[in-house]
N, C-alpha and C positions, 0 to 999 in steps of 0.2 A: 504494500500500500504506500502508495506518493503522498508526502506530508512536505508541504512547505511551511513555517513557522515564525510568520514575522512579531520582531519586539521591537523596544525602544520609543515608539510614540509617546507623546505628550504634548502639555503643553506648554510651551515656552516665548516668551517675549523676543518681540522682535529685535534683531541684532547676535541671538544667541545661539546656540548649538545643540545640537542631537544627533544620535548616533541610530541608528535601526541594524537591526541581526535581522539576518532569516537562516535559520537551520533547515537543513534539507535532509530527507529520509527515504527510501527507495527507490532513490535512484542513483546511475552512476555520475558523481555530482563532478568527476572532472571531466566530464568530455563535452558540461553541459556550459551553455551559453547562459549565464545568469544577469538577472536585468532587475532595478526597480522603476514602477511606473505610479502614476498619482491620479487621483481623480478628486477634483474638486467638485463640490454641489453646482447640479446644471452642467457641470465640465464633461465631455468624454475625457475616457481615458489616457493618458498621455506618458511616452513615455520621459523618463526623466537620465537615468543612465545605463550602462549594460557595459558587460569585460566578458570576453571569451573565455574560451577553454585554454587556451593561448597567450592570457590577460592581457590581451588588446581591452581598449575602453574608449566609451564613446557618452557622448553628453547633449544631455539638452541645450539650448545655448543659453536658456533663460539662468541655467544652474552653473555653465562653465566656471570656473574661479572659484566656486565656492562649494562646492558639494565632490566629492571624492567617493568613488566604489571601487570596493574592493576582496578578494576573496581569501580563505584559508581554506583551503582543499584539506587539509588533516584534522579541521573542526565539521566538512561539510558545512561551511558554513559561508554566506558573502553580509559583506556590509556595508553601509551609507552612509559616511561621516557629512554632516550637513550644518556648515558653519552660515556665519550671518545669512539668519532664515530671515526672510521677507513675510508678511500678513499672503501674499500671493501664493507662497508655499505652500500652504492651506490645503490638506486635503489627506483622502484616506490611501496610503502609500501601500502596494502590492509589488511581493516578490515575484519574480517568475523565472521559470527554469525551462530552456527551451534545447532538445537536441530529438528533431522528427516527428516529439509529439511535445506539447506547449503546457506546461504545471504550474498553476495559479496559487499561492498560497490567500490566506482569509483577509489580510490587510492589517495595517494598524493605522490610527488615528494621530495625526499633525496637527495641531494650531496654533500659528503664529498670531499674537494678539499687538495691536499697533501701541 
């Protein structure tokens, strides 16, 4: 059974920082392509950053500068170090793990307050 396991949410004033985990569980977690994506209320989903199997990484632009992913292949684990957060930040952040089929984990909850 595929368990993605996102932590870390909360919430934090604007200017400050948060970290998100997602633990990852049956699957082979290094060949997989890990991403996180965000969805604000009214927002479609979007994606925010993603590092290959290969830890290539790639960025939103809205996030470049300021947000970092990252992974520990011996925790099963990636993560989203997320410095001066913005009120636009805002929203419920989703792990995903993608190699041929696409694993969503349940999300956790961001608010940056102005």
């Amino acid at each position: 059974q595929v368990q993605l396991v996102e932590s870390g949410g909360g919430l934090v004033q604007a200017g400050g920082s948060l970290r998100l985990s997602c633990s990852a569980s049956g699957i082979m977690f290094t060949i997989n392509d890990m991403g996180w994506y965000r969805q604000a209320p009214g927002k479609q989903r979007e994606l925010v950053a993603v590092i290959t199997s290969g830890y290539r990484t790639n960025y939103a632009d809205s996030v470049k500068g300021r947000f970092t992913i990252s992974r520990d292949n011996s925790k099963n684990t990636v993560y989203l170090q997320m410095n001066s957060l913005k009120p636009e930040d805002t929203g419920v952040y989703y792990c995903n793990a993608r190699y041929r089929v696409v694993y969503w984990g349940q999300g956790t909850q961001v608010t940056v307050s102005s």
